[in-house]
C-alpha positions in Angstrom: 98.8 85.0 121.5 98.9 88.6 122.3 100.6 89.1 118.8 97.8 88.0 117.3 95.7 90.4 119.1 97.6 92.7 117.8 97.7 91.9 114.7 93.7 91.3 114.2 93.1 95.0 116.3 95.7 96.5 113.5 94.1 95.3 110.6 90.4 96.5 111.9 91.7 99.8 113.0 94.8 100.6 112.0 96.2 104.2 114.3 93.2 105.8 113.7 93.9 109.7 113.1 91.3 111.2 116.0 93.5 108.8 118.2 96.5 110.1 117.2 95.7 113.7 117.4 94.1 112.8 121.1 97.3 111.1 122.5 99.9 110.8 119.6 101.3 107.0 119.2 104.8 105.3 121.1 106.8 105.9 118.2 106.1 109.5 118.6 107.1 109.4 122.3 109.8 107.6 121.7 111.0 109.9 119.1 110.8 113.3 121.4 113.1 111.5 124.1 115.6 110.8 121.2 115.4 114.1 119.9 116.1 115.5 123.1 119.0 113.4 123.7 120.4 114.1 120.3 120.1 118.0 121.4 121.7 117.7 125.5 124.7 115.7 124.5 125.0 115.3 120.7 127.4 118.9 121.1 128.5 120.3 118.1 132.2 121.1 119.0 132.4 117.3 120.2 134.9 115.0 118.9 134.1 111.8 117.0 134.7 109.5 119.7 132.8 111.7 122.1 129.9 111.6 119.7 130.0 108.4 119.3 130.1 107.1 123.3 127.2 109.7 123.5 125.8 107.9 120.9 125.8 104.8 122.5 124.4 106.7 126.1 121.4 107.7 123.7 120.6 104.2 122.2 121.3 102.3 126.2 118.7 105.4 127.7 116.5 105.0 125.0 115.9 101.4 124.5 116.1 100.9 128.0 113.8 103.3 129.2 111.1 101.5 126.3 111.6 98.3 127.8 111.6 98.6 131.4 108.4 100.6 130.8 107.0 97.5 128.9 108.4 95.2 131.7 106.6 97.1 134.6 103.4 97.4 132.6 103.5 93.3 132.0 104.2 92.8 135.6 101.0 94.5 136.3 98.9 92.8 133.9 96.2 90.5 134.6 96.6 86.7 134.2 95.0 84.9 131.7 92.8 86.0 128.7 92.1 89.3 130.2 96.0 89.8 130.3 96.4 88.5 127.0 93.3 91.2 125.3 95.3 94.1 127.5 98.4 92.9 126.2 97.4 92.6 122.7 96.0 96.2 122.9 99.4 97.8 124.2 101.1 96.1 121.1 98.7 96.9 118.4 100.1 100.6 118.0 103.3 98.8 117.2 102.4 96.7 115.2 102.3 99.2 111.5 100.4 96.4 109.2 98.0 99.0 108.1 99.7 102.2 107.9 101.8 100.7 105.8 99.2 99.5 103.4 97.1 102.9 103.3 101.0 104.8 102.6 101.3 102.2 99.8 97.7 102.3 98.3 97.9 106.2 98.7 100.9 105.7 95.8 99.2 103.2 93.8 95.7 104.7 93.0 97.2 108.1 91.5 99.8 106.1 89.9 97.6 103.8 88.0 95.2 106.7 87.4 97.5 108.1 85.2 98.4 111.1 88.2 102.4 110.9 88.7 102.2 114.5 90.3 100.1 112.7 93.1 101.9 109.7 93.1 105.1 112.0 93.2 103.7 113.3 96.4 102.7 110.3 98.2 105.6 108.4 97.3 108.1 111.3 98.7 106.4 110.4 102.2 107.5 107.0 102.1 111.1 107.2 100.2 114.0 109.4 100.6 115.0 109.5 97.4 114.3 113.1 95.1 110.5 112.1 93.6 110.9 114.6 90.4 113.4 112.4 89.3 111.0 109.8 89.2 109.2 108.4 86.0 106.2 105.8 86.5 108.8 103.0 86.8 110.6 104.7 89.1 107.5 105.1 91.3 107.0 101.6 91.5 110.0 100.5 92.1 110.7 102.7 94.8 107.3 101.6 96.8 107.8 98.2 96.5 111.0 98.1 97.6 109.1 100.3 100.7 106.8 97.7 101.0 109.3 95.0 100.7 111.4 96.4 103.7 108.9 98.0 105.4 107.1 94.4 105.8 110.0 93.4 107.6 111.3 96.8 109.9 107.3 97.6 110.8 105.9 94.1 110.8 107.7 90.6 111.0 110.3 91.9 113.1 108.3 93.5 116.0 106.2 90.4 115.8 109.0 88.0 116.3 110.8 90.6 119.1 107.1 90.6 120.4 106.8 86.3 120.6 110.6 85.8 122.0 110.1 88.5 125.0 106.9 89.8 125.1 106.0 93.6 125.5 109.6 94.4 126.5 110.8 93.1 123.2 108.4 94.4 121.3 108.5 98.0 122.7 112.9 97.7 122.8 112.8 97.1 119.0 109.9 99.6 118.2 112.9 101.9 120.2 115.7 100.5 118.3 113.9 101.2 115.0 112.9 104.7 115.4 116.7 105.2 116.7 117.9 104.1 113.7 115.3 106.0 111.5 116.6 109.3 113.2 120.1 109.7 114.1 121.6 106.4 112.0 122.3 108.7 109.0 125.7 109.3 107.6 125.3 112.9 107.9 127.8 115.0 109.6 125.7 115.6 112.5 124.9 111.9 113.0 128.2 110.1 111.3 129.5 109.2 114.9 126.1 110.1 117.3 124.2 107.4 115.0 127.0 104.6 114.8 125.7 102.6 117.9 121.9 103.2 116.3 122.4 101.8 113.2 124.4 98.7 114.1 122.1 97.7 116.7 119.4 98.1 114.0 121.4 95.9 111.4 121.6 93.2 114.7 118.6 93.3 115.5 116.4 92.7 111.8 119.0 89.9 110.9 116.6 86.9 111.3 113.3 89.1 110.8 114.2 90.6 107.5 115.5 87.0 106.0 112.0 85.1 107.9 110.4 88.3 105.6 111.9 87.2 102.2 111.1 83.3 103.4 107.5 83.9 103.7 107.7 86.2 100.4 108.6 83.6 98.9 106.4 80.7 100.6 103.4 82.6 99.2 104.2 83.3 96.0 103.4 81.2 92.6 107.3 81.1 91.9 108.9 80.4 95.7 111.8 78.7 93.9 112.6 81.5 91.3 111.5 84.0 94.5 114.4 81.9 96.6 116.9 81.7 94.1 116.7 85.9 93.2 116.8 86.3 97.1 120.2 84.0 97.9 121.7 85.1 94.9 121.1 89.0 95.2 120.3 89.8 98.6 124.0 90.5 99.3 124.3 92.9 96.8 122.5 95.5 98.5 123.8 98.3 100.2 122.0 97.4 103.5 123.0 94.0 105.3 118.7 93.3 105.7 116.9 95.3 103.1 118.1 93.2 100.3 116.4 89.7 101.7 113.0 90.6 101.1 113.2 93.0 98.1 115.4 90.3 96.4 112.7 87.8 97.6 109.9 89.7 96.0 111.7 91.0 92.9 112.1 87.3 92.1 108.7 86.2 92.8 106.9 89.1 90.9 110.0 88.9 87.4 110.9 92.2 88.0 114.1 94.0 88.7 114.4 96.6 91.6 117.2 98.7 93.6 119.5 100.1 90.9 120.6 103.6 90.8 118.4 105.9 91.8 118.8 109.6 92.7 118.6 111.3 95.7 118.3 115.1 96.6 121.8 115.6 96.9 123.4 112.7 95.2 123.5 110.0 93.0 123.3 106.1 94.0 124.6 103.5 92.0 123.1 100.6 93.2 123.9 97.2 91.7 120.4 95.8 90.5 118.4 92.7 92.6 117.2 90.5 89.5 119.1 92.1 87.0 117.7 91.3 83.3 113.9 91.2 84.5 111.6 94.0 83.2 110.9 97.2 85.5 107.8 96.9 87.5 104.8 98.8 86.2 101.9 100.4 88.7 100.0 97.2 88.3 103.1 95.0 90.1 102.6 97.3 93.0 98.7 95.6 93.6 101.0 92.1 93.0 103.2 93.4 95.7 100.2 93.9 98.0 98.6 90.6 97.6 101.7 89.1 98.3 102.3 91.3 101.2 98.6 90.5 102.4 99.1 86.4 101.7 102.5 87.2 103.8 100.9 88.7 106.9 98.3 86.1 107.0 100.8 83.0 106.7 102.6 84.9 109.8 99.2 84.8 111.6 98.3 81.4 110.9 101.8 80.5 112.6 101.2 82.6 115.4 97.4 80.9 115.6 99.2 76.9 115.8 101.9 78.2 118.0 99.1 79.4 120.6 96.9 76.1 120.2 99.6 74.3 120.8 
């Protein structure tokens, strides 16, 4: 129940920007204790395997710290629907339903405007991969793959961490997340520091990011076609998660995505997820969002007939 606080407060409010300026937001805090880690003990003249034991120090300190936090702050709550209203409030910042929405509509409305300069820009924020190089299709398909993934590392899987433990779980994968997102590059800096990151990442979005392409699929108009892309593709990709739901929805909007793409200082070539479809076009990106709406409220109405019962 308290996920579905969060949840309805989220999709009211979203972070709201004079409340971030005021206080910041949890992944913020939880990003200066990692970047202080990475600084004290991530030492330059280290070895790989000292790196890589600080590494896992970092992620144990880190995901700890979030959790017990969360664990002493349930302890203390009030019982009953007062507890559950509190509770719901201390997840909604976690909970990134409609940031990710605004960062994908901030892409979409240049881009079917005609504006690729702006949607250049606003798809950068979202995407690491060099936005110059990108023509209308490219734009597309790089934000709804975002969306696609993103649905799954900012939503579905906090959600489920959130309903199998509570706050703790919630606020320990919200840790594990932003971990990953900062030192689980293959970067020289991060090669051994992020190891323990980004495998405890990959662990821990196993059952949210295939549930993600499930309910993809559920909602579409094509869940068989949506299924079949998303068994027969979702290997293919380079990460062990992303490729569930971005198979899931490549299949249930016809279109291909993943493929090469280029980034800043290099060039990817992906294999394609439903190879021989059509690129998607600016309008497949409002497609995407429906979907991603009719997703999010299929998740709720599960979360509503779990509480009843």
């Amino acid at each position: 129940m308290i996920m579905l606080v969060a949840l309805c407060i989220d999709a009211v409010l979203g972070w709201p920007d004079r409340l971030f300026r005021a206080i910041g937001h949890p992944v913020t805090w939880i990003g200066r204790m990692i970047d202080a880690l990475d600084r004290w003990i991530n030492l330059e003249g280290a070895d790989e395997s000292a790196r890589r034991v600080a590494g896992i120090v970092t992620v144990a300190v880190v995901v700890g710290a979030a959790a017990e936090i969360a664990w002493v702050v349930t302890w203390v709550l009030p019982a009953g629907s007062p507890g559950i209203l509190l509770g719901g409030v201390l997840a909604w910042p976690l909970v990134a339903m409609r940031s990710l929405r605004d960062h994908i509509r901030a892409v979409a409305d240049p881009l079917a405007a005609g504006d690729l300069v702006a949607a250049r820009r606003a798809v950068s924020m979202i995407v690491g991969r060099d936005p110059d190089q990108l023509d209308k299709e490219g734009i597309a398909r790089a934000t709804i793959e975002s969306l696609a993934e993103n649905t799954s590392d900012g939503i579905v899987a906090p959600v489920l961490w959130g309903v199998l433990f509570g706050l703790p779980g919630i606020a320990a994968y919200k840790a594990i997340n932003t971990l990953d997102s900062m030192i689980g590059h293959r970067t020289q800096r991060h090669r051994a520091f992020g190891w323990a990151a980004a495998r405890i990442d990959d662990l821990a979005n196993i059952i949210p990011a295939r549930f993600t392409g499930l309910l993809f699929a559920l909602v579409c108009t094509r869940p068989r076609a949506a299924l079949a892309t998303m068994w027969r593709d979702a290997r293919r990709h380079r990460s062990p998660n992303a490729g569930w739901p971005e198979a899931a929805l490549a299949g249930a909007l016809e279109i291909r995505l993943s493929g090469p793409r280029t980034y800043h200082d290099r060039v990817a070539d992906e294999p394609w997820l439903n190879e021989g479809a059509p690129d998607p076009q600016p309008a497949d990106i409002e497609r995407a969002l429906r979907l991603f709406w009719f997703a999010i409220l299929a998740m709720a109405l599960g979360l509503a007939i779990l509480a009843a019962l």
